[in-house]
C-alpha positions as CSV (number, residue, x, y, z in Angstrom):
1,X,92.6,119.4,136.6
2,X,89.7,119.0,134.6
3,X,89.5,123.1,134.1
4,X,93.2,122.9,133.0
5,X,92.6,120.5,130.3
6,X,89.4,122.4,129.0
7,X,91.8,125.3,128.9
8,X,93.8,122.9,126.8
9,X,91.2,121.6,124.4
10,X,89.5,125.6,123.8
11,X,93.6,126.6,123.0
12,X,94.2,123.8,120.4
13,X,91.1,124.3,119.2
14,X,91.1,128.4,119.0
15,X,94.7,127.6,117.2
16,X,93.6,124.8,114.4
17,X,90.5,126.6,113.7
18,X,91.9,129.3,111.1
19,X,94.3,126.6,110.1
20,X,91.8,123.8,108.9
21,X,90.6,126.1,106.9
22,X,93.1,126.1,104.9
23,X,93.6,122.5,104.5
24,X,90.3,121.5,104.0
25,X,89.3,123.6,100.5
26,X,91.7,123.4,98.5
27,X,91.8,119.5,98.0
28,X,88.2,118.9,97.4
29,X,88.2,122.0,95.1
30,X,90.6,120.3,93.1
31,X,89.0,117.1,92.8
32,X,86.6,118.6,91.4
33,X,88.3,120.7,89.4
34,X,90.2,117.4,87.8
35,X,86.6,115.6,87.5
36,X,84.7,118.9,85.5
37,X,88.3,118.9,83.5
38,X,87.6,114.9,82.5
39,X,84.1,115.0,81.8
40,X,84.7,117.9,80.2
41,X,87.9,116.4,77.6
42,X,86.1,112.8,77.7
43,X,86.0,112.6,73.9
44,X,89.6,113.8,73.4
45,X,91.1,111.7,76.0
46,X,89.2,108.5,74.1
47,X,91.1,109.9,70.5
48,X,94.4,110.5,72.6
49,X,94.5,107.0,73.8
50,X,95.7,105.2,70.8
51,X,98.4,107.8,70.5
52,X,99.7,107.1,74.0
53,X,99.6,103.4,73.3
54,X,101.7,103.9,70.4
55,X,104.4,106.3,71.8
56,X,104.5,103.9,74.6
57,X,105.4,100.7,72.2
58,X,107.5,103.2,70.1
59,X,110.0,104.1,73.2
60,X,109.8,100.6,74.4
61,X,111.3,99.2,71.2
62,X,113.9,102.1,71.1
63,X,115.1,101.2,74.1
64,X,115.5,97.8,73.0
65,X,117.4,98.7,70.2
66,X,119.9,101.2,72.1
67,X,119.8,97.8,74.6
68,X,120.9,95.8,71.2
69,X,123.5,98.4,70.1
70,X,125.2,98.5,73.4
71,X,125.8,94.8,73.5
72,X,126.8,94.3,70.1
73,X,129.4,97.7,70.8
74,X,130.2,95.4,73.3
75,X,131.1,92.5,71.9
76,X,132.7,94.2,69.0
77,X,135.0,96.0,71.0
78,X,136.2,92.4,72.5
79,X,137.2,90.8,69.6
């Protein structure tokens, strides 16, 4: 019994081994491709910031006016 599960174990082994491999690269290569990338665009990330705030505001009071506009189309269209 105990030769058949060594068998076992050296056969799941022999078939992750090329496999891990694989899995096992590329995720720490990008990680650190993403760090080097933000250390890297630090100071333009600190001037885009603002910008993204803004936008953000920008299409949150657009869709409060579209919001507006449909209820008042709403209303309208009941009297």
């Amino acid at each position: 019994m105990l030769i058949c599960r060594r068998l076992h174990q050296l056969r799941q082994l022999f078939l992750f081994s090329p496999s891990s491999g694989l899995y096992s690269c590329p995720l720490p290569m990008t990680d650190g491709g993403a760090r080097l990338i933000e250390l890297s665009y630090a100071d333009m990330l600190k001037r885009v910031d603002p910008l993204c705030k803004e936008l953000k505001d920008l299409e949150t009071k657009a869709e409060d006016t579209r919001q507006k506009r449909r209820r008042n189309n709403k209303n309208n269209s009941r009297t």
